[in-house]
Every structure is written in C-alpha cells, then in structure tokens.
CHARMM-style PDB file with segment names, atoms N, HN, CA, C and O in Angstrom:
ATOM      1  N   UNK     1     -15.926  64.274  -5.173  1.00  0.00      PROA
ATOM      2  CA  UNK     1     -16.845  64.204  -4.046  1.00  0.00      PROA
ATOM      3  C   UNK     1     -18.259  64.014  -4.557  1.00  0.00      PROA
ATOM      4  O   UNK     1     -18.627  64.440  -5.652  1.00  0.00      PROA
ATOM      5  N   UNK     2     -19.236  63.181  -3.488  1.00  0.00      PROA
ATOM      6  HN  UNK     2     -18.937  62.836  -2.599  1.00  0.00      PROA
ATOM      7  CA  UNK     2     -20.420  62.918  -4.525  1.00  0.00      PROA
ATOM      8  C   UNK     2     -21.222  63.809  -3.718  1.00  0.00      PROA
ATOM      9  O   UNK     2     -20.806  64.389  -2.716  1.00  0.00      PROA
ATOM     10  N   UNK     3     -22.761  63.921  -4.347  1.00  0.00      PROA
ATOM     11  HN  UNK     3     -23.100  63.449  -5.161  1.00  0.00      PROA
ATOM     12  CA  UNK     3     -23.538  65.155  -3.807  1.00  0.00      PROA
ATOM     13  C   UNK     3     -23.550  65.049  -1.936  1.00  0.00      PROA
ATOM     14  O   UNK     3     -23.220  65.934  -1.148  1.00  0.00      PROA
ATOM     15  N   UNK     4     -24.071  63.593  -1.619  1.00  0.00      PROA
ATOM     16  HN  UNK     4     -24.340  62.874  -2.260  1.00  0.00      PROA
ATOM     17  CA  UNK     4     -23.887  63.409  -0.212  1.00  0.00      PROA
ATOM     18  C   UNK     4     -22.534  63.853   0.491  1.00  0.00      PROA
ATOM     19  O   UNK     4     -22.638  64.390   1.594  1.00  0.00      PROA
ATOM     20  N   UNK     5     -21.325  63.678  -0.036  1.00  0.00      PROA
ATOM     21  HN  UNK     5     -21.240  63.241  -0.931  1.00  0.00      PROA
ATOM     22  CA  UNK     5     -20.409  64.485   1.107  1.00  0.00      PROA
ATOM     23  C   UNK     5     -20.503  65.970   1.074  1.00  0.00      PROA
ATOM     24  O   UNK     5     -20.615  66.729   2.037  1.00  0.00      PROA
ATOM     25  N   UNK     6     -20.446  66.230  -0.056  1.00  0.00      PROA
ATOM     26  HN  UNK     6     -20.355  65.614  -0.839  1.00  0.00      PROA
ATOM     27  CA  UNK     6     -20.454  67.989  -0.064  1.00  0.00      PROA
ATOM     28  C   UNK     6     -21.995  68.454   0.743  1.00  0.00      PROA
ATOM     29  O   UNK     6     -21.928  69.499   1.389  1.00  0.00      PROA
ATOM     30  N   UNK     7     -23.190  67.811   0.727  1.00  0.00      PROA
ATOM     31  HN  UNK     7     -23.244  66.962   0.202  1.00  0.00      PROA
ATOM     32  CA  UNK     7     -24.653  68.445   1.498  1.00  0.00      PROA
ATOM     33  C   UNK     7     -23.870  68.428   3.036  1.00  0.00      PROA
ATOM     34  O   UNK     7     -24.030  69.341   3.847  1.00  0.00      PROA
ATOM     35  N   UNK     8     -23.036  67.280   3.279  1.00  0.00      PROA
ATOM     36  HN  UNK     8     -22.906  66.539   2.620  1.00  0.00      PROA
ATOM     37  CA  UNK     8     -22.598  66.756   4.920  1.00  0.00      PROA
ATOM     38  C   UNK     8     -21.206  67.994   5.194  1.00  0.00      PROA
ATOM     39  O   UNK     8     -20.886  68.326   6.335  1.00  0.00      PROA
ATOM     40  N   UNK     9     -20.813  68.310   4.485  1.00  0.00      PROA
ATOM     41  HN  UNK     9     -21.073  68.040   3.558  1.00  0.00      PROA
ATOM     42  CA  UNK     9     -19.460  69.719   4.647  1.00  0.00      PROA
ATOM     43  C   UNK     9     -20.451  70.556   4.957  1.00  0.00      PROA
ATOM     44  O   UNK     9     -20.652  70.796   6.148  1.00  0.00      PROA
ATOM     45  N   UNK    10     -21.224  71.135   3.992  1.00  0.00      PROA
ATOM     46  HN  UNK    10     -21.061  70.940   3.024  1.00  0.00      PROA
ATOM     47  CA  UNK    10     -22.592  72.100   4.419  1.00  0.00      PROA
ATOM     48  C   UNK    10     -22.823  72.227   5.665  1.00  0.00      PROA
ATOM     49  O   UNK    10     -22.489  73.078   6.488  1.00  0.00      PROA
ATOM     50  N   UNK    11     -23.748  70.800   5.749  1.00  0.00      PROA
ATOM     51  HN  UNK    11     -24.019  70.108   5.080  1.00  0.00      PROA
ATOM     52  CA  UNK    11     -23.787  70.952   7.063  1.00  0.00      PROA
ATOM     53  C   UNK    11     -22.974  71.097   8.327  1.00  0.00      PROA
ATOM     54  O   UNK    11     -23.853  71.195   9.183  1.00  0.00      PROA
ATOM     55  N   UNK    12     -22.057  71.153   8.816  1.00  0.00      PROA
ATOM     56  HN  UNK    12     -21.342  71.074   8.120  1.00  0.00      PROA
ATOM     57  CA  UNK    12     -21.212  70.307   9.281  1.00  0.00      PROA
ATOM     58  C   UNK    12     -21.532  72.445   9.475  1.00  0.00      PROA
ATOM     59  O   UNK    12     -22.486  72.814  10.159  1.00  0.00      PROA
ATOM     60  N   UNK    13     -20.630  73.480   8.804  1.00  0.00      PROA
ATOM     61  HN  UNK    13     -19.854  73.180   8.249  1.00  0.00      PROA
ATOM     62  CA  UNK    13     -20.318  74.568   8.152  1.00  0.00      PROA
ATOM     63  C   UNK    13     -21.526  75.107   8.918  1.00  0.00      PROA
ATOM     64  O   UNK    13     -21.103  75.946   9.713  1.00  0.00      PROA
ATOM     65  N   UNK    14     -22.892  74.974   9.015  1.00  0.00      PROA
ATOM     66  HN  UNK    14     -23.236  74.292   8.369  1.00  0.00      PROA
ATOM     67  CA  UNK    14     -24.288  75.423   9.255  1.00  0.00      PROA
ATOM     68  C   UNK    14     -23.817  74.824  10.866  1.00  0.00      PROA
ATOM     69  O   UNK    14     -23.619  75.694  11.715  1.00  0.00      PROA
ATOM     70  N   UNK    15     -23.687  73.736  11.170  1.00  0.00      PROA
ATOM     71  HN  UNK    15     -23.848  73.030  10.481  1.00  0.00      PROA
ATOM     72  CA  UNK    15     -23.669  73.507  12.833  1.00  0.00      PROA
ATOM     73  C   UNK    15     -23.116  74.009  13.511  1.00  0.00      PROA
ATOM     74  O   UNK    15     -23.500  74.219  14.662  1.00  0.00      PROA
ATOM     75  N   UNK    16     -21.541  74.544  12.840  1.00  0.00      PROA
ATOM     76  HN  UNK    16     -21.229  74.374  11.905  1.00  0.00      PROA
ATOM     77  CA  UNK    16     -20.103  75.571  13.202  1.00  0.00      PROA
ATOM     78  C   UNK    16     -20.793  76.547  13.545  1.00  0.00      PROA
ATOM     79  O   UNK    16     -20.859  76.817  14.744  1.00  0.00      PROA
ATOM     80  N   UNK    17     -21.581  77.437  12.457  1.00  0.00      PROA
ATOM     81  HN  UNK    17     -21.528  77.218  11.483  1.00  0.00      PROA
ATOM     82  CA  UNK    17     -21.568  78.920  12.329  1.00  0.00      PROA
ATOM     83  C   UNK    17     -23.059  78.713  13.906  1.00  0.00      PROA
ATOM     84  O   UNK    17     -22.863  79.557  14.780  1.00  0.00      PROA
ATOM     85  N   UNK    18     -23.987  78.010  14.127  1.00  0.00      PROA
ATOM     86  HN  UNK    18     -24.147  77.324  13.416  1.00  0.00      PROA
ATOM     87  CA  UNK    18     -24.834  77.962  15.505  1.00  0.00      PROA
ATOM     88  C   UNK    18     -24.232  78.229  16.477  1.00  0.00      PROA
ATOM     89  O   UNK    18     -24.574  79.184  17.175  1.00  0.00      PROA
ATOM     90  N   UNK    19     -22.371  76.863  17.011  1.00  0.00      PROA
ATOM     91  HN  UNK    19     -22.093  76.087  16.444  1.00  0.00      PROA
ATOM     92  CA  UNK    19     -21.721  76.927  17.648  1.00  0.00      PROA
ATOM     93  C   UNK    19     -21.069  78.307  17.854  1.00  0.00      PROA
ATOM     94  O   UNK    19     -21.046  78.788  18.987  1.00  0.00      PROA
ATOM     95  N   UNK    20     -20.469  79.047  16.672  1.00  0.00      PROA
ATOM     96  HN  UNK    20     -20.488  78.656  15.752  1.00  0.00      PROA
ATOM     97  CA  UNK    20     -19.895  80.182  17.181  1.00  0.00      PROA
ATOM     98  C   UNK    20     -20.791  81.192  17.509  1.00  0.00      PROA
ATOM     99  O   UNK    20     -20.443  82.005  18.366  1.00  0.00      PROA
ATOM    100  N   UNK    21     -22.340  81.331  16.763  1.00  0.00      PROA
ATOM    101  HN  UNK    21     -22.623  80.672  16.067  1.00  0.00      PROA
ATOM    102  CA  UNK    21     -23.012  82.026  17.372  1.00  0.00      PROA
ATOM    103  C   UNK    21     -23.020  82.050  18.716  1.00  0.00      PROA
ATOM    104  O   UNK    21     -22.697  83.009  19.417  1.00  0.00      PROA
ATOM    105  N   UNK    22     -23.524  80.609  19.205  1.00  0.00      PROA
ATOM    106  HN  UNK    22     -23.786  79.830  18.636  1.00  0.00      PROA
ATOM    107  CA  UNK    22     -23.860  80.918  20.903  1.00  0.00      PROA
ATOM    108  C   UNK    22     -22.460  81.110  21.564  1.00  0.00      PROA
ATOM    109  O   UNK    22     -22.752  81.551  22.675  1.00  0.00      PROA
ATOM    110  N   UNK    23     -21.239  81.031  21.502  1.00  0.00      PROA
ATOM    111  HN  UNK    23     -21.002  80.672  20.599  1.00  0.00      PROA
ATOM    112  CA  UNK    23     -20.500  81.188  22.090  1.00  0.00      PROA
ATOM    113  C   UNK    23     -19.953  83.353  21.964  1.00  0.00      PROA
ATOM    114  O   UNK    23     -19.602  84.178  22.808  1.00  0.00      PROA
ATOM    115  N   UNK    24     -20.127  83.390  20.810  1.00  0.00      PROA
ATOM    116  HN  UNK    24     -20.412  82.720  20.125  1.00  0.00      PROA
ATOM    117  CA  UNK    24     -20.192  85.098  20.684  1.00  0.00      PROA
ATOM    118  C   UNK    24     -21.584  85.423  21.527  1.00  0.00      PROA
ATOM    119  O   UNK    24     -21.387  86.133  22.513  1.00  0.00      PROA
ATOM    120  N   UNK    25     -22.400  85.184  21.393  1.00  0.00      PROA
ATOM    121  HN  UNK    25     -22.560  84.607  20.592  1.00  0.00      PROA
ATOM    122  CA  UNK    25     -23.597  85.822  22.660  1.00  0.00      PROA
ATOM    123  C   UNK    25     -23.126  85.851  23.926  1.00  0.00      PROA
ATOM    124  O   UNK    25     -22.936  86.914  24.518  1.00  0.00      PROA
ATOM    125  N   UNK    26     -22.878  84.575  24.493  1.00  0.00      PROA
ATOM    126  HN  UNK    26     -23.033  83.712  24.012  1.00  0.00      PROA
ATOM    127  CA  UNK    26     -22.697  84.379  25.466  1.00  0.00      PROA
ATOM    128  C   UNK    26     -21.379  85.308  26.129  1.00  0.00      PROA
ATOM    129  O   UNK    26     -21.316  85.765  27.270  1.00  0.00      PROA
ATOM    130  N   UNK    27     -20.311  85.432  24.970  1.00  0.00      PROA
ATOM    131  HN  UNK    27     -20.362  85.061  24.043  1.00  0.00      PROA
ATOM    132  CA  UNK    27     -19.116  86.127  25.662  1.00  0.00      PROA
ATOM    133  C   UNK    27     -19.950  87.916  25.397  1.00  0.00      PROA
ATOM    134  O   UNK    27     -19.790  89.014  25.929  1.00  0.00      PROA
ATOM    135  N   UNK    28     -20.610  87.516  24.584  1.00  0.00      PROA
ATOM    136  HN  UNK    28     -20.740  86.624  24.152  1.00  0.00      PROA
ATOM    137  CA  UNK    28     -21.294  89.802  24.674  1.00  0.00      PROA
ATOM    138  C   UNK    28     -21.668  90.172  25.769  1.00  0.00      PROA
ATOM    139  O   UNK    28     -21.466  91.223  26.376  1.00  0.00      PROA
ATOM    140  N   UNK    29     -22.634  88.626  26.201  1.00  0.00      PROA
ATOM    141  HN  UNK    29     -22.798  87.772  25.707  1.00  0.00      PROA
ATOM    142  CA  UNK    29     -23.611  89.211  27.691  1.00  0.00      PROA
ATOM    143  C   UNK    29     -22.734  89.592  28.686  1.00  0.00      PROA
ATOM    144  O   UNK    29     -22.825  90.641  29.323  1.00  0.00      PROA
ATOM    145  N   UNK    30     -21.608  88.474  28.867  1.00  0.00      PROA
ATOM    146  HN  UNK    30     -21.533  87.621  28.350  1.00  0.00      PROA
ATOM    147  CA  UNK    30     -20.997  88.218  30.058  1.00  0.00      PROA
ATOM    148  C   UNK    30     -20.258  88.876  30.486  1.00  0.00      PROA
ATOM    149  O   UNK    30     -20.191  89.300  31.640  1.00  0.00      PROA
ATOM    150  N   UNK    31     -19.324  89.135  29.269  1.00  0.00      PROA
ATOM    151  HN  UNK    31     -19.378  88.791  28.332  1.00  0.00      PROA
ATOM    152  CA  UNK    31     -18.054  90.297  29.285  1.00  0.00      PROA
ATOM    153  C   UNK    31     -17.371  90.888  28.464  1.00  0.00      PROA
ATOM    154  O   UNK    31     -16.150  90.939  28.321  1.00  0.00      PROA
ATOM    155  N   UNK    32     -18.350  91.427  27.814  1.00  0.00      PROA
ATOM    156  HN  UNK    32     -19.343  91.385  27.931  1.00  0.00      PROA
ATOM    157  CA  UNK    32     -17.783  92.825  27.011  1.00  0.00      PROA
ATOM    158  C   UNK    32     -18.667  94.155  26.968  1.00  0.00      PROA
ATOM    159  O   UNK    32     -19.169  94.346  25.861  1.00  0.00      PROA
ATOM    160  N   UNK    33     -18.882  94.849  27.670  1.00  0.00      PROA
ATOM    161  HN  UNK    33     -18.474  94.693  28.570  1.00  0.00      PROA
ATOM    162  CA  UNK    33     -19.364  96.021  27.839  1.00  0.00      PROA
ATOM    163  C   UNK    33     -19.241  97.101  26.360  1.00  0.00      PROA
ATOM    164  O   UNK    33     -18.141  97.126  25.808  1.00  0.00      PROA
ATOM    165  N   UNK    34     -20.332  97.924  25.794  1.00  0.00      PROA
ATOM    166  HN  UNK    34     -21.226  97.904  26.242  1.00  0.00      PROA
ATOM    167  CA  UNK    34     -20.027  99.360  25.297  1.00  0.00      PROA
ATOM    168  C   UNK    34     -20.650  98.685  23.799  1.00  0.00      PROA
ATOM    169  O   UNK    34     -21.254  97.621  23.663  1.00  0.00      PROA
ATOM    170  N   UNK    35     -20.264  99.731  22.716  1.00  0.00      PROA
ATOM    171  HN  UNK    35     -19.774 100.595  22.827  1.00  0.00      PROA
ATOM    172  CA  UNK    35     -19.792  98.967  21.713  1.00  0.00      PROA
ATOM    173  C   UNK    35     -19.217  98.246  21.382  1.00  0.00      PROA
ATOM    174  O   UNK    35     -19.289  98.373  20.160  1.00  0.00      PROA
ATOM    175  N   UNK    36     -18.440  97.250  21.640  1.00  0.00      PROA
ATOM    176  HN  UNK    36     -18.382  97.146  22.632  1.00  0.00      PROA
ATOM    177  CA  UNK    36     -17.807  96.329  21.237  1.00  0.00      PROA
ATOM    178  C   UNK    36     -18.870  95.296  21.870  1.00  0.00      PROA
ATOM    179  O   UNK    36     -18.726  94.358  21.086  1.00  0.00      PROA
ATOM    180  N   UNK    37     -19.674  94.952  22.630  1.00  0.00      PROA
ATOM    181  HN  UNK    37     -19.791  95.714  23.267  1.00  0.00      PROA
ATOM    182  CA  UNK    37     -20.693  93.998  22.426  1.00  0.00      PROA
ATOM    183  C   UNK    37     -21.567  94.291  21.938  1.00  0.00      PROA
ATOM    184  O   UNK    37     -22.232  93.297  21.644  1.00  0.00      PROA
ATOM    185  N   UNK    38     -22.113  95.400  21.572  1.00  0.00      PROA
ATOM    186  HN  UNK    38     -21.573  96.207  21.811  1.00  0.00      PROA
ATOM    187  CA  UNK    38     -22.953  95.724  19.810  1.00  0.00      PROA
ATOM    188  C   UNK    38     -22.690  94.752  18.747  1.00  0.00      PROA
ATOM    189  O   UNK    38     -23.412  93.985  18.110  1.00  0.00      PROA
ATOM    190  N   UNK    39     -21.460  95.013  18.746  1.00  0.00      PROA
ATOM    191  HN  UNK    39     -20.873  95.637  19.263  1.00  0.00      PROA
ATOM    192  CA  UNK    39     -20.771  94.829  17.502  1.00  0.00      PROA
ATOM    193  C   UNK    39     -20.515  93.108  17.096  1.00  0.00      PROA
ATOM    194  O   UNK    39     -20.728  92.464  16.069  1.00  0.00      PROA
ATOM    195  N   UNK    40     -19.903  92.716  18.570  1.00  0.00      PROA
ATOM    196  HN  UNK    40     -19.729  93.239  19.405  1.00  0.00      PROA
ATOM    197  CA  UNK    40     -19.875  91.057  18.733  1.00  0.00      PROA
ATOM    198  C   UNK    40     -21.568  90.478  18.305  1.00  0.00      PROA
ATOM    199  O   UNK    40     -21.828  89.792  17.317  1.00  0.00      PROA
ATOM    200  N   UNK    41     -22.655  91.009  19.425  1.00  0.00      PROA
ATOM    201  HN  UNK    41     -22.444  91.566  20.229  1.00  0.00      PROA
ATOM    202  CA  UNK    41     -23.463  90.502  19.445  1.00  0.00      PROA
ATOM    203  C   UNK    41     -24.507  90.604  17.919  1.00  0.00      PROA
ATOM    204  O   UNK    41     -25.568  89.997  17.775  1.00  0.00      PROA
ATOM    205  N   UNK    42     -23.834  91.574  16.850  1.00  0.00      PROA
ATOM    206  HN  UNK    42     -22.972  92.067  16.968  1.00  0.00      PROA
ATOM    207  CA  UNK    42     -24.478  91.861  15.825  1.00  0.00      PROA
ATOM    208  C   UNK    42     -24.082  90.998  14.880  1.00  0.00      PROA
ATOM    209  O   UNK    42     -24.880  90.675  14.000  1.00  0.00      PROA
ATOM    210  N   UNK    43     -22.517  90.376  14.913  1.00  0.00      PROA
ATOM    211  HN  UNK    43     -21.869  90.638  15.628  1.00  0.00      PROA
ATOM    212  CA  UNK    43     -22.269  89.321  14.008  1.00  0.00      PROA
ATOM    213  C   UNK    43     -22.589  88.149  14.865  1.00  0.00      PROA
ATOM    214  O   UNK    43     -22.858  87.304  14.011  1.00  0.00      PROA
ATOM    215  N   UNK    44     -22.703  87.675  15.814  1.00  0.00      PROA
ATOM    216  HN  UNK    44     -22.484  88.361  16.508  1.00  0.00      PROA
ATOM    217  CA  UNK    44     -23.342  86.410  16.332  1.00  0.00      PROA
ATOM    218  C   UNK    44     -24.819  86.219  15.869  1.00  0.00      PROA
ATOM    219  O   UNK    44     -25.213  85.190  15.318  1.00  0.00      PROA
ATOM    220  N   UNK    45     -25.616  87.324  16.147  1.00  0.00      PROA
ATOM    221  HN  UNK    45     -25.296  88.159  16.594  1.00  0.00      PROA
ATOM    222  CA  UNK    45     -26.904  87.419  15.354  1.00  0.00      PROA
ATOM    223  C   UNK    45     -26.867  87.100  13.535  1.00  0.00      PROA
ATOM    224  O   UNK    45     -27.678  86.359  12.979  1.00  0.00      PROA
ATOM    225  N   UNK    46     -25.974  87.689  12.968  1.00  0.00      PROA
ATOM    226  HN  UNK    46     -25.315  88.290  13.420  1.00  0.00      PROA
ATOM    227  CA  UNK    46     -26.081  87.318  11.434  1.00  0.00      PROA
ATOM    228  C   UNK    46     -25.124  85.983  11.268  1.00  0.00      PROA
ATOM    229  O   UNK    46     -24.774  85.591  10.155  1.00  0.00      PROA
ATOM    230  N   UNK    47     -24.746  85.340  12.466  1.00  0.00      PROA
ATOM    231  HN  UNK    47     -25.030  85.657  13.370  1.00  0.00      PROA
ATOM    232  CA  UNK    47     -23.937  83.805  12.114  1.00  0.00      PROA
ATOM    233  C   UNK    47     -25.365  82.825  12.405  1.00  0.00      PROA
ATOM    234  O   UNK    47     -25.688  81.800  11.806  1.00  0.00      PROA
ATOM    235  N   UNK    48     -26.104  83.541  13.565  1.00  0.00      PROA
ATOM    236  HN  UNK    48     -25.841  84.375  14.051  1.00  0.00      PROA
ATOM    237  CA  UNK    48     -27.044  82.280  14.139  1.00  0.00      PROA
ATOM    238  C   UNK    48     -28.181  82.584  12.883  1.00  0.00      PROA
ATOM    239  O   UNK    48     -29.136  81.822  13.034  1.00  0.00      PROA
ATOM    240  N   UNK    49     -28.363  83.550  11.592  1.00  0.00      PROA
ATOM    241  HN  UNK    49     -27.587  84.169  11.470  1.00  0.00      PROA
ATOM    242  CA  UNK    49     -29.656  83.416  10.810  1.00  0.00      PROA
ATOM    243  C   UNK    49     -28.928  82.610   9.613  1.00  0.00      PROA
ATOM    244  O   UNK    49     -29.522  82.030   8.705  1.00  0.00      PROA
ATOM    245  N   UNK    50     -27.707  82.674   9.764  1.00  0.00      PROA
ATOM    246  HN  UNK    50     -27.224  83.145  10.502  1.00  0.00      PROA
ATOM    247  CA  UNK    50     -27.531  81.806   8.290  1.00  0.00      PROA
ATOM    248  C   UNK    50     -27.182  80.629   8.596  1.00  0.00      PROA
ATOM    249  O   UNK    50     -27.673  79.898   7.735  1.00  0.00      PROA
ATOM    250  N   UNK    51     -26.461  79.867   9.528  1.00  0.00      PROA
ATOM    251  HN  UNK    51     -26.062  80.460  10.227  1.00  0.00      PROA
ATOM    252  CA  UNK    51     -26.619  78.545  10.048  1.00  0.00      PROA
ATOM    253  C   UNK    51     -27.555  78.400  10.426  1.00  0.00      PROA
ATOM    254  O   UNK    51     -27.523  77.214  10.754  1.00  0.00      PROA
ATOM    255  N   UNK    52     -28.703  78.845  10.711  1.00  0.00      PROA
ATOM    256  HN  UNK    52     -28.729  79.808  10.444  1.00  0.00      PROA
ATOM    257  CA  UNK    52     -30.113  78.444  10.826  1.00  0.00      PROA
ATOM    258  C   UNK    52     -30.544  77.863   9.320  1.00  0.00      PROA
ATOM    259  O   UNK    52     -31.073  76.788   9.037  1.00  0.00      PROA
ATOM    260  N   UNK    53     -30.043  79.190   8.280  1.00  0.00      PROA
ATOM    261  HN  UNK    53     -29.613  80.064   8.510  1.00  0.00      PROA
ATOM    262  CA  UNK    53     -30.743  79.020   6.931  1.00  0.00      PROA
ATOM    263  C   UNK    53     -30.020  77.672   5.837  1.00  0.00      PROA
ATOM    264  O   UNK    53     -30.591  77.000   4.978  1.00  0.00      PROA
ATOM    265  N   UNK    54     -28.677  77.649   6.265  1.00  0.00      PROA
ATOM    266  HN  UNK    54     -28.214  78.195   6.962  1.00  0.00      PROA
ATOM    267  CA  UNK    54     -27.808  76.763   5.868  1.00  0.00      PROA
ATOM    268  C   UNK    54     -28.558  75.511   6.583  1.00  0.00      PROA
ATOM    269  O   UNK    54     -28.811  74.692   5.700  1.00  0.00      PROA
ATOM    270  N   UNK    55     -29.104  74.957   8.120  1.00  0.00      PROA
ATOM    271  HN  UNK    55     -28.899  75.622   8.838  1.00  0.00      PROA
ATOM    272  CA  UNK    55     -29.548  73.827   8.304  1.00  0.00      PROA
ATOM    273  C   UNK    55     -30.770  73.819   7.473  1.00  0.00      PROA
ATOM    274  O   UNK    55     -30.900  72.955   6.606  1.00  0.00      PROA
ATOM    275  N   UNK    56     -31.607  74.650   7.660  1.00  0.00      PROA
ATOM    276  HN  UNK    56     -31.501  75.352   8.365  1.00  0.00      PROA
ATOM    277  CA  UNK    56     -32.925  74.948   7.162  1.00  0.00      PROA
ATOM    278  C   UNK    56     -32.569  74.130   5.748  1.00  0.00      PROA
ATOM    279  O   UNK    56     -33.114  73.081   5.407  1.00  0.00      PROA
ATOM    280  N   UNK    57     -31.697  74.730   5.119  1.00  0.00      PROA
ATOM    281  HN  UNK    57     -31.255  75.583   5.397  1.00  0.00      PROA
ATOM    282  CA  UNK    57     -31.605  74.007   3.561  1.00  0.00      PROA
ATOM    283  C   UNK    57     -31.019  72.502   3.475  1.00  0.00      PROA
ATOM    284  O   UNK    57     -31.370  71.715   2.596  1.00  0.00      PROA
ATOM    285  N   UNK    58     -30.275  72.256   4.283  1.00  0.00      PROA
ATOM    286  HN  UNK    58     -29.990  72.896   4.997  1.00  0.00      PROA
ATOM    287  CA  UNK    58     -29.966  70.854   4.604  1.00  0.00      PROA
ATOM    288  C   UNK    58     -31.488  69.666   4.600  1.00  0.00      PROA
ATOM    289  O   UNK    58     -31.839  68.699   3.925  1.00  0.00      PROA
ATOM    290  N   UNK    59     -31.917  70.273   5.517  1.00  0.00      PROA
ATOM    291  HN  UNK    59     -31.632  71.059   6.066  1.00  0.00      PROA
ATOM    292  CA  UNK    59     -33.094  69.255   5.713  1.00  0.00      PROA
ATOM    293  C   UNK    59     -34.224  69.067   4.683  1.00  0.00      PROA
ATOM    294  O   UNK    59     -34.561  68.097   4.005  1.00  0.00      PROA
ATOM    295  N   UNK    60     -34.678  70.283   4.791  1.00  0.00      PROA
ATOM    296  HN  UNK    60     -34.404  71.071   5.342  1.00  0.00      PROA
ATOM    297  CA  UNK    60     -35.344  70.773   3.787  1.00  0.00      PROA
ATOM    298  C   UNK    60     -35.445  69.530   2.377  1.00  0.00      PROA
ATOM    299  O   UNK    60     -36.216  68.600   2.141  1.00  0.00      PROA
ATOM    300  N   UNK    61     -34.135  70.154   1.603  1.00  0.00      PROA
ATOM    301  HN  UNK    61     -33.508  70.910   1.795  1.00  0.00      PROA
ATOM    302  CA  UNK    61     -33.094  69.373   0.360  1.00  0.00      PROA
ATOM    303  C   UNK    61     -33.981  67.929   0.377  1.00  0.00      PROA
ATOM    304  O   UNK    61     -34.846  67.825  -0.492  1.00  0.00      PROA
ATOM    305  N   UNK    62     -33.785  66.717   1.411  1.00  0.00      PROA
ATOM    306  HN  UNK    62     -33.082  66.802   2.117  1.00  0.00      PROA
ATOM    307  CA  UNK    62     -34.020  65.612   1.366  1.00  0.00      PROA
ATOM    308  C   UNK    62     -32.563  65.135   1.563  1.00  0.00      PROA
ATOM    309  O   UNK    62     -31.498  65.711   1.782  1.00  0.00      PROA
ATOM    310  N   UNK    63     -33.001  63.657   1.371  1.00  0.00      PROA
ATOM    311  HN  UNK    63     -33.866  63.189   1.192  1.00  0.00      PROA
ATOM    312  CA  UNK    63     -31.726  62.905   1.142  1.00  0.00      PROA
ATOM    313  C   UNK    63     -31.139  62.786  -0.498  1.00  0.00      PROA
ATOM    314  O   UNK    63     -31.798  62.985  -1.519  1.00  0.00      PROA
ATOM    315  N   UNK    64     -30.214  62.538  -0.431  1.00  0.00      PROA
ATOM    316  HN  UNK    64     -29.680  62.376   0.399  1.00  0.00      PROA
ATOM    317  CA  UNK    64     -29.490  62.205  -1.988  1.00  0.00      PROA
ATOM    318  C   UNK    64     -29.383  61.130  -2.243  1.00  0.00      PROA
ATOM    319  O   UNK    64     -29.123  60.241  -1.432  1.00  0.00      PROA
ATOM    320  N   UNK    65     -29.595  60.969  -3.643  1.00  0.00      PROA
ATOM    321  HN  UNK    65     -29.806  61.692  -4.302  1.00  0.00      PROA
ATOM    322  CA  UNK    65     -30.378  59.960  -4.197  1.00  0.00      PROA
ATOM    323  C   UNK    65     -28.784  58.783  -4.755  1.00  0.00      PROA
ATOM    324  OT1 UNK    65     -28.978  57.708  -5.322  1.00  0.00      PROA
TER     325      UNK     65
END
C-alpha cells in the first residue's frame, strides 16, 4: 500500500468514529435515561475528540507526494 491509501483508510476510520459519535449522542439524548447515558454519552464524547484529531491530522499532513 502506498502512503496515499493508508492517509485515505485513516481517514475514512476518523469520518466513522464522527459518524458513530453523533449517532451515540443522539441515541443518549433521546432514549436512554440514568447512567447508562453517562456512560454512552462519555464514549461518544471521546469518539467525536479523536476523529476530530484523526481528521485534524489528515489535513493538516498535506497531500502525498
């Protein structure tokens, strides 16, 4: 694999982990009451800072040469 497909898996991995973030928020708000939407909404929060940080490094990077 050359550097460009593996940066594009990355990414791809960084867009996933956004997607499951907002979909874990959205199911905490809506319908899961107590602790257990603590708990959901605490790993949706640490999926949406590292697919943030994972795009963040995508772009960041540049293109490959």
């Amino acid at each position: 694999m050359s550097a460009a497909e593996i940066k594009e898996i990355i990414s791809f991995v960084g867009i996933g982990l956004l997607i499951l973030a907002l979909v874990l928020i959205t199911l905490s708000r809506n319908k899961l009451k107590g602790i257990l939407s603590g708990i959901v909404s605490f790993i949706a929060y640490v999926c949406l800072i590292v697919g943030a940080l994972i795009v963040f490094y995508v772009v960041i990077s540049g293109p490959t040469g």
